[in-house]
VOBA-590194 format. One line per 10 residues: number of its first residue (from 0); their letters; for each residue x, y, z of N, C-alpha, C. Coordinates in steps of 0.02 Angstrom, whole numbers, plus 50000, padded with zeros to 5 digits. Layout:
BEGIN
NUM> a> X Y Z X Y Z X Y Z | ...
//
This chain:
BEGIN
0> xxxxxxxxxx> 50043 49940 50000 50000 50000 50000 50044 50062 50000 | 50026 50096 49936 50062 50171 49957 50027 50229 49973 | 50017 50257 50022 50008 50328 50064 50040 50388 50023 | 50008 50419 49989 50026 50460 49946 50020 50533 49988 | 50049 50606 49978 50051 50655 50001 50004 50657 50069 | 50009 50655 50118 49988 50656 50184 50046 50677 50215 | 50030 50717 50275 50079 50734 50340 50096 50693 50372 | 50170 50687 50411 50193 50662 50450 50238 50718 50468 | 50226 50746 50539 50276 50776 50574 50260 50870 50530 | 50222 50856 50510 50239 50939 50480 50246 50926 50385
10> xxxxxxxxxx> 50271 50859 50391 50314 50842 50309 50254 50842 50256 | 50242 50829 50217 50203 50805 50150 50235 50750 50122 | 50207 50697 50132 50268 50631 50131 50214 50561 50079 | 50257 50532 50056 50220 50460 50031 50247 50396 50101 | 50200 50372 50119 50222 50311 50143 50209 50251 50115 | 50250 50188 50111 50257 50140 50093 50228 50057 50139 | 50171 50028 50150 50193 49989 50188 50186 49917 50151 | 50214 49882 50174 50195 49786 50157 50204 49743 50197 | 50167 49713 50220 50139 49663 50270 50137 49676 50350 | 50118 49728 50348 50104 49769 50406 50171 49812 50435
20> xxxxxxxxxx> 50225 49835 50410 50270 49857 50413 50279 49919 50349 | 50301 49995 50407 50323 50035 50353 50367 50017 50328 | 50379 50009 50257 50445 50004 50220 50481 50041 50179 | 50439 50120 50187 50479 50197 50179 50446 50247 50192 | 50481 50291 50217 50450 50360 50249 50490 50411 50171 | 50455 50443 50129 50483 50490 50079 50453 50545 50081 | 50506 50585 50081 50476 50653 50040 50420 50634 49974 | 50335 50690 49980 50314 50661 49928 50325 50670 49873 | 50304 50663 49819 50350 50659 49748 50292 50629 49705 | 50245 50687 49648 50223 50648 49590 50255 50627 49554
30> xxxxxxxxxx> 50320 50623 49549 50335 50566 49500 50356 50499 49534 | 50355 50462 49610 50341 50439 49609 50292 50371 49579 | 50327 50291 49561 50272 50269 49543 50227 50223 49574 | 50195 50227 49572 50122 50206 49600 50133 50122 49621 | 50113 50093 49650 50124 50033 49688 50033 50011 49670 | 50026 49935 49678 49949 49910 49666 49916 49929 49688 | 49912 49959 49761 49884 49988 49803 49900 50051 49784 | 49859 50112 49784 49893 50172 49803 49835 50226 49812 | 49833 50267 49863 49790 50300 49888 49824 50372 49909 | 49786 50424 49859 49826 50485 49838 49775 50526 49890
40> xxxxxxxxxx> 49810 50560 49951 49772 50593 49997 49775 50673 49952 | 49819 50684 49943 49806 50763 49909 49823 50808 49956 | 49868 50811 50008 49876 50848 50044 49832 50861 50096 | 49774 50811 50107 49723 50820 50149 49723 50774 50205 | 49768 50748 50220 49744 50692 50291 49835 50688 50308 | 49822 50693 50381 49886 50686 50436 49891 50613 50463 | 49952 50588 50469 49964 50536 50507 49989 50540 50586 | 49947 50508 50621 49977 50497 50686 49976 50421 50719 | 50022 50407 50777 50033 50362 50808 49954 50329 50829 | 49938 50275 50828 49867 50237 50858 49873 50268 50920
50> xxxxxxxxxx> 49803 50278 50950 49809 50320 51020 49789 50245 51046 | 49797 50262 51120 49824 50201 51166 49751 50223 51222 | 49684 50198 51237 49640 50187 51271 49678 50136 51346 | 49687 50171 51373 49717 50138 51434 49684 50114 51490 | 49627 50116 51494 49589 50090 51530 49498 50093 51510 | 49475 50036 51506 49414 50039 51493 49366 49967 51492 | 49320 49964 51512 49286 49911 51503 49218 49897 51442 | 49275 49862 51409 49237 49855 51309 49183 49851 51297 | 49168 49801 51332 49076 49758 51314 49018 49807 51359 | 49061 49850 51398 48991 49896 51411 48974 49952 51356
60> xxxxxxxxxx> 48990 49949 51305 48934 49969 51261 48861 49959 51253 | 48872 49896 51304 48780 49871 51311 48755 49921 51349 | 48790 49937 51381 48772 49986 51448 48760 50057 51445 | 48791 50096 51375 48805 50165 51366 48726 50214 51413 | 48770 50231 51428 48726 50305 51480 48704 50290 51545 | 48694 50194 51544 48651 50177 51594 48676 50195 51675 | 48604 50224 51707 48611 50255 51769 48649 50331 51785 | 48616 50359 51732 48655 50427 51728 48652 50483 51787 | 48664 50497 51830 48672 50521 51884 48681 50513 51957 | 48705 50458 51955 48698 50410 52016 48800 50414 52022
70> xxxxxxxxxx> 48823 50441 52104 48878 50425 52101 48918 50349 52097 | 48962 50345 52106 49007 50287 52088 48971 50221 52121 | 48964 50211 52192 48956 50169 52225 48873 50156 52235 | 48829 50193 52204 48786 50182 52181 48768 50167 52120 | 48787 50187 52076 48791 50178 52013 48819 50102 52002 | 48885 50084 52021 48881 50010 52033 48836 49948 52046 | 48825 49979 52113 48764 49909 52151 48694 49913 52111 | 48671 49976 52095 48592 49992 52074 48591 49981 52001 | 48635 49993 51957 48642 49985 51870 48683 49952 51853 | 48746 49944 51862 48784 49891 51832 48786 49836 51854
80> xxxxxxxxxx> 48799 49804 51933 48803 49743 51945 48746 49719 51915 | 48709 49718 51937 48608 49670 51914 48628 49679 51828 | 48656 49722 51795 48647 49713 51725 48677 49654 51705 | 48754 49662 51730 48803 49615 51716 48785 49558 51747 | 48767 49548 51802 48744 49480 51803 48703 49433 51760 | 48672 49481 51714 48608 49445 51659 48647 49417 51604 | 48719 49428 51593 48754 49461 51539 48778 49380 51496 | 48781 49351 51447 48808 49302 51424 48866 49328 51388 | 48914 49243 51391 48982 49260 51358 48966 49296 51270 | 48898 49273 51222 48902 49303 51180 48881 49382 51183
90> xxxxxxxxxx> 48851 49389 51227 48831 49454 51259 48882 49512 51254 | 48949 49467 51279 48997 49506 51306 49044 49535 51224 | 49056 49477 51201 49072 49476 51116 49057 49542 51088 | 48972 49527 51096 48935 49596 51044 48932 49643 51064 | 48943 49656 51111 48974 49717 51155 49057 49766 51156 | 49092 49712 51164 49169 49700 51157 49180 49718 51076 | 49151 49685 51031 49143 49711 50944 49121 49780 50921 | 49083 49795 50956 49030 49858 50953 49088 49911 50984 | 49143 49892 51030 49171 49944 51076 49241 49931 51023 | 49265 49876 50978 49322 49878 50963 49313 49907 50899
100> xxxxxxxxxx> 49246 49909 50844 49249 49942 50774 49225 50022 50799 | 49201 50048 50862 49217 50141 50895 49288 50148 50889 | 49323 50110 50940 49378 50144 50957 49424 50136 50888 | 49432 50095 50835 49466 50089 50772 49428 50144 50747 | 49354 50176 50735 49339 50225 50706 49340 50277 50727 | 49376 50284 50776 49415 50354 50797 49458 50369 50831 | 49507 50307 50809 49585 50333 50798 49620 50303 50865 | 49582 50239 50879 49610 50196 50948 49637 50153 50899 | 49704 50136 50894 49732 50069 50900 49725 50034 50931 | 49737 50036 51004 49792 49989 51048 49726 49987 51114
110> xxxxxxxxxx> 49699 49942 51171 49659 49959 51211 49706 49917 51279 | 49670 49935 51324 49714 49901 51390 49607 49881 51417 | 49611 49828 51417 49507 49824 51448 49537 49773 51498 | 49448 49795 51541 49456 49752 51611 49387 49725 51613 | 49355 49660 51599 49342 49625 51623 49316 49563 51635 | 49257 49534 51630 49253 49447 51626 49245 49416 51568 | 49241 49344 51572 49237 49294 51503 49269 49347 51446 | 49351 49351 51457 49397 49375 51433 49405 49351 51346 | 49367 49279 51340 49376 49246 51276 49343 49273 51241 | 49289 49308 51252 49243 49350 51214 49271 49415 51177
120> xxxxxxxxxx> 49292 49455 51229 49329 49502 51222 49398 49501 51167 | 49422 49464 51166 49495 49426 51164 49476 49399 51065 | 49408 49375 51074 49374 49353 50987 49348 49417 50954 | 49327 49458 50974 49327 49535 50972 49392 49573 50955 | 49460 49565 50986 49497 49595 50944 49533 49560 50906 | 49538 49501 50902 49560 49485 50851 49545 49489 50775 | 49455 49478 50788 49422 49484 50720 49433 49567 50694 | 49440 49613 50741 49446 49677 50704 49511 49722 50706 | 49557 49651 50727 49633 49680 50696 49657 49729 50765 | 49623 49751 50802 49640 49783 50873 49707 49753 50903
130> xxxxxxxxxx> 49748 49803 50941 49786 49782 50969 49753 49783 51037 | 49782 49740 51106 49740 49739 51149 49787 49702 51210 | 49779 49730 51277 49795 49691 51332 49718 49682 51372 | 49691 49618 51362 49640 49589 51404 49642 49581 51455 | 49624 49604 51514 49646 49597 51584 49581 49563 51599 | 49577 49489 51658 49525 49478 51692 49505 49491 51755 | 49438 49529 51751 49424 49571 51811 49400 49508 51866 | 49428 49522 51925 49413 49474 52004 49393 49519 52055 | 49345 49479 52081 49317 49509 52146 49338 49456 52186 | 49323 49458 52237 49322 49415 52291 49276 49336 52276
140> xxxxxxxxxx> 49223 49368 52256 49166 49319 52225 49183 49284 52185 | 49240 49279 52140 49276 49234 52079 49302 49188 52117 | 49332 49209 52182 49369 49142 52215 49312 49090 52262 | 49252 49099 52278 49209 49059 52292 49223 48988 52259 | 49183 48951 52288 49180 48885 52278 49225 48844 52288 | 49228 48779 52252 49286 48720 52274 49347 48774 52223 | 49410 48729 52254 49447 48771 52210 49470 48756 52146 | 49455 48718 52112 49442 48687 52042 49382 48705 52002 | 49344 48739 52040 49288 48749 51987 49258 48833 52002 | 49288 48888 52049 49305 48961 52050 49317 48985 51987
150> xxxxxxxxxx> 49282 49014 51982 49298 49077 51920 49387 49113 51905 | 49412 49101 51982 49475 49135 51972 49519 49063 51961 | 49505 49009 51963 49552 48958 51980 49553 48933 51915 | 49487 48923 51890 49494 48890 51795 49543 48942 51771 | 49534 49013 51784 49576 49046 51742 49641 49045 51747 | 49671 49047 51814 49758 49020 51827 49762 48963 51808 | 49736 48915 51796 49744 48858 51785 49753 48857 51692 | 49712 48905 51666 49710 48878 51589 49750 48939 51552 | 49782 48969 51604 49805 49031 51561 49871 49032 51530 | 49916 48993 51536 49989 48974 51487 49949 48922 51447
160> xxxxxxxxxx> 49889 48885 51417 49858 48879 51356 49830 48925 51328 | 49809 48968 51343 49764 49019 51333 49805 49062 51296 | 49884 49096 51346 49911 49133 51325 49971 49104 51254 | 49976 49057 51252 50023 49023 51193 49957 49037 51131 | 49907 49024 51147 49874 49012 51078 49855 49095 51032 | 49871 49153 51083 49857 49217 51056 49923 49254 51010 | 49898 49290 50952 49939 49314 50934 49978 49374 50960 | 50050 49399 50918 50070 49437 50982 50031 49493 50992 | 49983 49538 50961 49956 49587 50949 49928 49579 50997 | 49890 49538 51043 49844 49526 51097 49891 49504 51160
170> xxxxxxxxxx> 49880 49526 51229 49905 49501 51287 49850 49499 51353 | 49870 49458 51403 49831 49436 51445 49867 49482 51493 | 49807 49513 51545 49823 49544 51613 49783 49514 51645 | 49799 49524 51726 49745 49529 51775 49725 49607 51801 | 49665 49585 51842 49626 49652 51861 49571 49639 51928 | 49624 49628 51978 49570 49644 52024 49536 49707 52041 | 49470 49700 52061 49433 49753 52045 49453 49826 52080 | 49473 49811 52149 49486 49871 52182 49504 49842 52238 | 49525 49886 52275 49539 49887 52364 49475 49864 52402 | 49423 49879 52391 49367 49875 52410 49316 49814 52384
180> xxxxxxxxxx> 49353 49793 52331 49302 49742 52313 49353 49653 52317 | 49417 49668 52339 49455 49594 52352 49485 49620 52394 | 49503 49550 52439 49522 49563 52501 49603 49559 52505 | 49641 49575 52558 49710 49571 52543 49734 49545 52520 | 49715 49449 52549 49740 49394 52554 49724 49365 52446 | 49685 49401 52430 49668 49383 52366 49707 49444 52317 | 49718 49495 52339 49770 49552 52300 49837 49525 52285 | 49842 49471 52357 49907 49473 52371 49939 49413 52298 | 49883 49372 52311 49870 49312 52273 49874 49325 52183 | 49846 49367 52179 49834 49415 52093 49914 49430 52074
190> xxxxxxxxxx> 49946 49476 52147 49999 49513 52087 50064 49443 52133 | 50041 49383 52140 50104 49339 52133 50089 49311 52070 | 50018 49298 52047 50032 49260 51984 50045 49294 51939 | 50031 49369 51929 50047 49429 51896 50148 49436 51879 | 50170 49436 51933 50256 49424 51949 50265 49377 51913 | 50236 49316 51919 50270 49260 51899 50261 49271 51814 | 50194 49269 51798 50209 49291 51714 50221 49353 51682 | 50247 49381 51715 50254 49464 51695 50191 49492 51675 | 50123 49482 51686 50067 49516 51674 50086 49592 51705 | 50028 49634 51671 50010 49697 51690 49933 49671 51744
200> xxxxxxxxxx> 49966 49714 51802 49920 49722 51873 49865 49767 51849 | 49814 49772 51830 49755 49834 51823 49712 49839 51875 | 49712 49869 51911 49653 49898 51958 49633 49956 51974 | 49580 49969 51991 49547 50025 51987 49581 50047 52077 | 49591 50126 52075 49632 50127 52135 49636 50226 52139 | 49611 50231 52208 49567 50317 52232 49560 50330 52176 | 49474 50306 52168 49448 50334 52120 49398 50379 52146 | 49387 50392 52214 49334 50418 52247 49360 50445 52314 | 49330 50499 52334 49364 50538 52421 49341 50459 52448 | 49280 50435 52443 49244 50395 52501 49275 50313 52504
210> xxxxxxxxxx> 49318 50296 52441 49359 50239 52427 49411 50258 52493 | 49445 50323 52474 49507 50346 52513 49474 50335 52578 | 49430 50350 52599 49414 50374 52678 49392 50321 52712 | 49366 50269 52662 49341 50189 52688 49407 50148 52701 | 49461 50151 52652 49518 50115 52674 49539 50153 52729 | 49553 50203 52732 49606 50222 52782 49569 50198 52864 | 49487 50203 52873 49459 50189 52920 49470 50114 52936 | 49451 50061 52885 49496 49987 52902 49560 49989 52916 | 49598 50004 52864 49661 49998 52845 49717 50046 52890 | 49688 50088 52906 49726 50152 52941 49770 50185 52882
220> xxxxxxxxxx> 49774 50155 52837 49811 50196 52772 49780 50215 52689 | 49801 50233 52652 49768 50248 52604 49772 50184 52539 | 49752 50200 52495 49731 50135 52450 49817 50109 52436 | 49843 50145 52422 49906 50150 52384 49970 50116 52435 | 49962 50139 52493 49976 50136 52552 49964 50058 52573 | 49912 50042 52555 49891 49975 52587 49919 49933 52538 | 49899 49949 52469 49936 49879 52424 50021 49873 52421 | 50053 49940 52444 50128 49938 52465 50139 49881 52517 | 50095 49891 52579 50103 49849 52623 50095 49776 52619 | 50043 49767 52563 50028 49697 52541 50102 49661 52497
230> xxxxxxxxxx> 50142 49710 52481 50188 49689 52448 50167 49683 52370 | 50118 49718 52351 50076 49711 52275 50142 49746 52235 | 50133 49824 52263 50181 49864 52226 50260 49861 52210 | 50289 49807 52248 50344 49782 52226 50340 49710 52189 | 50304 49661 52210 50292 49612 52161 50283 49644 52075 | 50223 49708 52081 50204 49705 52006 50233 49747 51959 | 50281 49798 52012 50332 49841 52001 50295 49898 51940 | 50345 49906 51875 50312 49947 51817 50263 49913 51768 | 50245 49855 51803 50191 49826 51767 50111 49836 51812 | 50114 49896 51841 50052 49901 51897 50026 49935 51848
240> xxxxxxxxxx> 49944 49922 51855 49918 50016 51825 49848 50030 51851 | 49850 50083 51879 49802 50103 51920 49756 50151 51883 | 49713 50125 51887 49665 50176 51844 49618 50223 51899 | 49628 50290 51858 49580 50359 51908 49630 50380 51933 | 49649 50353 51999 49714 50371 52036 49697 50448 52039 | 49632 50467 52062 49618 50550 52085 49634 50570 52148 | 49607 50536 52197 49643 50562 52269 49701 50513 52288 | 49727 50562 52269 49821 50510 52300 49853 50580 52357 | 49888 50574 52384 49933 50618 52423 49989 50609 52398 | 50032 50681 52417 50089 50656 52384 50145 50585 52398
250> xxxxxxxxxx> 50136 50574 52468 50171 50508 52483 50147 50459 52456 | 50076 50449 52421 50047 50393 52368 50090 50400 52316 | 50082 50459 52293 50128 50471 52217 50209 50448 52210 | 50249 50472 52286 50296 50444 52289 50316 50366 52253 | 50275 50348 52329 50271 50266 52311 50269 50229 52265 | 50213 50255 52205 50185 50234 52142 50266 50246 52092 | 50271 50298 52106 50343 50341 52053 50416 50284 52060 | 50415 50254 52145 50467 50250 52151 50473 50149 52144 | 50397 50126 52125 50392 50068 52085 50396 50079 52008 | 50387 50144 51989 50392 50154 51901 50338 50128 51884
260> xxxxxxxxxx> 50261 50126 51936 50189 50101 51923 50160 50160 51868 | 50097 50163 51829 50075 50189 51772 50004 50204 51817 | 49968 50279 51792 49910 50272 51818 49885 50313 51747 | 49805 50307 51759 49773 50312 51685 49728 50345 51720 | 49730 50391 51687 49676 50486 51704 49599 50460 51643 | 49537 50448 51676 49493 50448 51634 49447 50514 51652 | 49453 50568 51626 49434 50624 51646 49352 50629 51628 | 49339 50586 51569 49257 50604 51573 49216 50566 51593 | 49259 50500 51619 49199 50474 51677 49218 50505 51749 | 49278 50516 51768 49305 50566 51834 49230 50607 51839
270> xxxxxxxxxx> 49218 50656 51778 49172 50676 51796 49093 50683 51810 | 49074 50629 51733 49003 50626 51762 48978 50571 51825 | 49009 50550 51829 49020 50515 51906 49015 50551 51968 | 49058 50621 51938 49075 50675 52012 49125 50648 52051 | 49148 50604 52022 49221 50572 52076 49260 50634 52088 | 49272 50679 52040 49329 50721 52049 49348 50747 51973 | 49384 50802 51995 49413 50852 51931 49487 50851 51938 | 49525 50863 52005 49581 50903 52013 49633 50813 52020 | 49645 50826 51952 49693 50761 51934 49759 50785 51941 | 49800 50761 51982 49880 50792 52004 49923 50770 51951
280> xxxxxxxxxx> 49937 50793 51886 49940 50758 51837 50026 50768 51827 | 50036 50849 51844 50120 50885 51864 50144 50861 51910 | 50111 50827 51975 50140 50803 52039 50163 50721 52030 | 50128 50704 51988 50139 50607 51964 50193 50619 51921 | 50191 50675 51877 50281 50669 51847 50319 50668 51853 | 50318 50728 51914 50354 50750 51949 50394 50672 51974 | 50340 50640 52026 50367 50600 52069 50396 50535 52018 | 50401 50529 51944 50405 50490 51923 50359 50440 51883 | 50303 50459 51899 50258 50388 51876 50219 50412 51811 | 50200 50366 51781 50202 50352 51711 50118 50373 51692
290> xxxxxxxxxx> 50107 50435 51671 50024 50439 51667 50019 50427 51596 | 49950 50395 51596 49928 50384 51537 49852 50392 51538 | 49798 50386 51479 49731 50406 51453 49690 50352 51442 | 49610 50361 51457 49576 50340 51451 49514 50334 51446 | 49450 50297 51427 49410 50337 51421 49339 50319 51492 | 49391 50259 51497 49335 50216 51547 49272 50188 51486 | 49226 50137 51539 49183 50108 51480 49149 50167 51473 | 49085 50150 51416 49054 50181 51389 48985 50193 51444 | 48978 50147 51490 48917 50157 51523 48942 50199 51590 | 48988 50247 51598 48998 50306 51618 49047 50376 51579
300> xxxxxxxxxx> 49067 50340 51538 49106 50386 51477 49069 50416 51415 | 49014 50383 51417 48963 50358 51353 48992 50357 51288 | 49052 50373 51278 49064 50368 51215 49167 50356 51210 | 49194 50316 51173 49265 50275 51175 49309 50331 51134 | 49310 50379 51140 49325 50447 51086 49376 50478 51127 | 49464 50436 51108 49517 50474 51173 49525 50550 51123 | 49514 50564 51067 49517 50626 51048 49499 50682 51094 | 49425 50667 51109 49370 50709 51149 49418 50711 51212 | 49434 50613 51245 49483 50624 51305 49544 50674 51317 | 49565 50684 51290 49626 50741 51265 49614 50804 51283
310> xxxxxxxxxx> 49545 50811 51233 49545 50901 51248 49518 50903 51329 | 49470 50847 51354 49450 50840 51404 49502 50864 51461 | 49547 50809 51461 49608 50817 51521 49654 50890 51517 | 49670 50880 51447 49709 50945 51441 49668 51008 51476 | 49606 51034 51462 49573 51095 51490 49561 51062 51566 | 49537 51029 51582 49553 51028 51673 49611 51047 51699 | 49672 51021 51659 49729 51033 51686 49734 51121 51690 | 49711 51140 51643 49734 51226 51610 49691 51265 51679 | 49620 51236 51687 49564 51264 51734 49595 51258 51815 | 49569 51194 51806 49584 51197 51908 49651 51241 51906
320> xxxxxxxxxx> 49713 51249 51851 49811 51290 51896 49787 51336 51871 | 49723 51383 51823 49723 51437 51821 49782 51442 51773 | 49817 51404 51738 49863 51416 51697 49858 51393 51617 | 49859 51431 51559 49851 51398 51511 49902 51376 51485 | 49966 51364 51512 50000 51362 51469 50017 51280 51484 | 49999 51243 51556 49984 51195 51550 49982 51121 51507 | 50013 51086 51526 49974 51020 51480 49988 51024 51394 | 50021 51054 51379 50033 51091 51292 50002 51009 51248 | 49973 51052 51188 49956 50960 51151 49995 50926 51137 | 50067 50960 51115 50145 50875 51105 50131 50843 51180
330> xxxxxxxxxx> 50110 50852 51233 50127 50821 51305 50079 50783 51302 | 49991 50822 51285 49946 50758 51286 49946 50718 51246 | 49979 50728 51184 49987 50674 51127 50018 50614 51152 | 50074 50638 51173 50131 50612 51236 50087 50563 51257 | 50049 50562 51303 49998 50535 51371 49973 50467 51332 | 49922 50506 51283 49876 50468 51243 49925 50407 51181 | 49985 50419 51190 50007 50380 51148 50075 50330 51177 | 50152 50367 51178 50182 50342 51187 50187 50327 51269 | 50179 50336 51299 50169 50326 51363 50127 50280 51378 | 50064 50256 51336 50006 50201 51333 50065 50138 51334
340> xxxxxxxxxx> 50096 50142 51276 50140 50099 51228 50190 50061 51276 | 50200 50112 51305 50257 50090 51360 50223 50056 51410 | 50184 50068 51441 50151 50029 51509 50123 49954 51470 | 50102 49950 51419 50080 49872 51399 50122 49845 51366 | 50180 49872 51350 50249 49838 51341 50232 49821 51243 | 50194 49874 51221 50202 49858 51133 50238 49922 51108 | 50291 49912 51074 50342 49964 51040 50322 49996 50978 | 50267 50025 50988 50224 50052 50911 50224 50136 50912 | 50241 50164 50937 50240 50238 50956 50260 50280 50907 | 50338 50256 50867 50365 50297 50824 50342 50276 50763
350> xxxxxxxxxx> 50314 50320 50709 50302 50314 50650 50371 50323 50600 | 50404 50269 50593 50464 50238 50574 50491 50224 50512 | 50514 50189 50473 50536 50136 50416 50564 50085 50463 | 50534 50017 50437 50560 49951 50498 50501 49955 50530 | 50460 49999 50575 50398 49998 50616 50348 49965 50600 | 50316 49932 50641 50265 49926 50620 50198 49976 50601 | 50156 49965 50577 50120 50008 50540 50047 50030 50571 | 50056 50061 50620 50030 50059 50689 50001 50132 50670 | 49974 50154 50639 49955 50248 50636 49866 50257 50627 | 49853 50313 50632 49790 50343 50622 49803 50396 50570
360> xxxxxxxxxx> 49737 50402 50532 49744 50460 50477 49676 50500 50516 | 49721 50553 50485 49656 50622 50514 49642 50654 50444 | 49592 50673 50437 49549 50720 50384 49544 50768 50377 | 49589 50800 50335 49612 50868 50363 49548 50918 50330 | 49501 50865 50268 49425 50911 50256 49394 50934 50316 | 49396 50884 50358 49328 50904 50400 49340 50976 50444 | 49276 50994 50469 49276 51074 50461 49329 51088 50528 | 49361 51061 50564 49397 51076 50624 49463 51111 50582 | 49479 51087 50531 49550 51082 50499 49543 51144 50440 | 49494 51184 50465 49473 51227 50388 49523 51290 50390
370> xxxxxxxxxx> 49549 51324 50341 49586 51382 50343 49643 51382 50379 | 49683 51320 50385 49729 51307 50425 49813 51354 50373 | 49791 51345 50301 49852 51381 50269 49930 51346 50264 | 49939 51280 50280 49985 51268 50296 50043 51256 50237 | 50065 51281 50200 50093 51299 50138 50144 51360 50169 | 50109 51409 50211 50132 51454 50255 50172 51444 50303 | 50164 51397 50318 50204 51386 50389 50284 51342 50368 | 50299 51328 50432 50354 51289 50428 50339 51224 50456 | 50375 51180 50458 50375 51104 50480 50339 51098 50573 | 50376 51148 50610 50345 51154 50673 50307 51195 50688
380> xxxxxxxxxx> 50289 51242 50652 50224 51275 50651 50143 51236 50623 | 50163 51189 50599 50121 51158 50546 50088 51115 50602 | 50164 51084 50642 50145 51040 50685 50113 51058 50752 | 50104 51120 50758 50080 51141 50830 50003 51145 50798 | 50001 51196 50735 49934 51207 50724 49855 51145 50741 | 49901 51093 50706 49874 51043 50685 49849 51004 50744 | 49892 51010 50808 49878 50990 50855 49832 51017 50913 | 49851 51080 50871 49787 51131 50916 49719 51105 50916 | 49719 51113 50834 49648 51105 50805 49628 51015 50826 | 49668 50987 50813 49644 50918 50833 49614 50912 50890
390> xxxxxxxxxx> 49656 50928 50942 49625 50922 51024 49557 50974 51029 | 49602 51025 51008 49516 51074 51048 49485 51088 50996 | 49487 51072 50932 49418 51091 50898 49392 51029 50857 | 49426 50962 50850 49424 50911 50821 49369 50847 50873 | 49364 50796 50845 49342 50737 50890 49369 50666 50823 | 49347 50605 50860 49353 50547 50841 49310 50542 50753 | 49262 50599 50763 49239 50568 50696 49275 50623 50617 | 49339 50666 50632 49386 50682 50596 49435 50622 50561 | 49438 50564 50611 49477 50496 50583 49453 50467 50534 | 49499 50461 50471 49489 50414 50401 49477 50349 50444
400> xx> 49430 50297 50420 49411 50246 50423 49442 50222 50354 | 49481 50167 50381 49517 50112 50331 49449 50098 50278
//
């Protein structure tokens, strides 16, 4: 396939790929000749890195909107548990499909999802070419029963078959649900089998003041605090990833920074939830730790669009410091991409020769991109513009669909 005049970096470039690998990055050139494939953008569509959805749960697309105003811990017990309980493994599929041809149609590559009858999920990205770390979500309630026939025990038991038979594009995590929903002795249990196969740890972790204020009242310490003590955060080391991660203190952040753990900012379910706004996003860099983007499922995000996520996080950041200069879009690009890449351990970030062929095209018709002039500019002017307009005046449905 050849990629005819499109941006990369500011450039006007032809790209080359064959068998899923770029196999030239050129200056573009009509005299160039044409390859069997060849698709002449005209100077109208940008290339960027696949954005990296870092936390989310797929198959609730069944769910979109459901229980719209109800905080977290209501919203749970009253709308989602009773749904999901009704839920069949094909259930989960057509759900998981429905959430993997959104996020490919607006400019998700790569997803990090959390939660049950993982095989569903798992036949879902394969059929639509998704890259993907499947994590299986555990409660306490998975380890019930004899221990041969537990929800959590078939799965340690079948998971070096499971995991040999996937291609590399797909990987297996675990995901206990939270602090609050498994008990130590079962956290503790998650990130040894987690250690032992180098899985990524996913759990949901202060996502709420009342999460924070419930542990510390058991626990005498904070969420972060307690899974240190469990020995989680050194077992799972830079393979932890904590999703929300809104009320942390700074000695949480420490901690997290000084395992090289990853936490994933989902700013538009943060908010219609009401969990929280004021994401310490300068203080987690600060201390080291690895932030990354997300959109959360759809049945509090309502919609898998990390574009929208972007401009989302970026303007909280600018609002709550009163500062615009804040958060600049190379940083959230940053967030939403190579930083995803890094925490699930796939090397797709740089748009290369040798790379794999890992990108999103943007449309530079649609009306976000209008009167942009870029003939005028220079290579890094081109590239700021473009990024402007993408985040704050663009969304997911600016993305060329293959």
């Amino acid at each position: 396939m050849l990629y005819k005049n499109i941006y990369i970096d500011g450039v006007l470039s032809d790209i080359t790929v064959e068998g899923g690998v770029i196999i030239s990055i050129e200056k573009a050139s009509d005299d160039r000749g044409s390859q069997p494939c060849t698709k002449d953008y005209k100077g109208q569509a940008w290339v960027l890195p696949g954005l990296v959805n870092m936390h989310t749960h797929s198959a609730m697309t069944l769910f979109r909107s459901i229980g719209s105003g109800l905080p977290l811990q209501r919203w749970l017990n009253e709308a989602i548990f009773p749904c999901e309980a009704k839920l069949t493994s094909d259930d989960i599929y057509r759900g998981a499909l429905d959430a993997c041809e959104e996020m490919k149609a607006t400019g998700t590559t790569t997803f990090n999802d959390m939660y049950f009858n993982i095989d569903s999920t798992i036949r879902a990205a394969i059929e639509t070419g998704m890259q993907a770390v499947v994590s299986i979500s555990l409660t306490d309630s998975d380890f019930e029963g004899e221990s041969n026939t537990s929800n959590a025990r078939r799965f340690f038991d079948s998971y070096d078959k499971l995991a040999a038979s996937l291609p590399k594009n797909i990987k297996i995590g675990v995901a206990p649900h939270s602090v609050y929903a498994v008990s130590g002795k079962h956290l503790k249990y998650i990130a040894d089998f987690a250690a032992e196969h180098g899985m990524p740890y996913h759990i949901h972790l202060s996502e709420t003041q009342t999460e924070n204020l419930n542990c510390i009242n058991e626990h005498g310490m904070s969420p972060v605090e307690y899974l240190d003590s469990l020995g989680v955060l050194d077992k799972t080391g830079c393979r932890f990833i904590g999703a929300h991660a809104l009320w942390l203190s700074l000695s949480d952040m420490q901690l997290l920074g000084e395992h090289g753990a990853t936490v994933v900012h989902c700013p538009n379910s943060n908010l219609k939830l009401g969990s929280g706004s004021m994401f310490p996003y300068s203080e987690l860099c600060q201390a080291g730790v690895n932030v990354t983007l997300g959109t959360d499922g759809c049945a509090s995000s309502d919609n898998l669009d990390m574009i929208e996520a972007m401009k989302v996080m970026s303007l909280l950041q600018k609002g709550w410091r009163h500062d615009p200069s804040v958060l600049p879009t190379d940083e959230v690009l940053k967030v939403a991409t190579t930083n995803g890449y890094k925490a699930l351990g796939f090397d797709d970030a740089v748009i290369a020769e040798g790379r794999k062929a890992n990108f999103t095209l943007v449309d530079l018709t649609k009306r976000a991109f209008k009167n942009m002039d870029l003939d005028s500019l220079d290579k890094a002017e081109r590239q700021k513009l473009f990024l402007n307009r993408l985040i704050y005046a663009a969304n997911g449905e600016s993305v060329i669909v293959p």
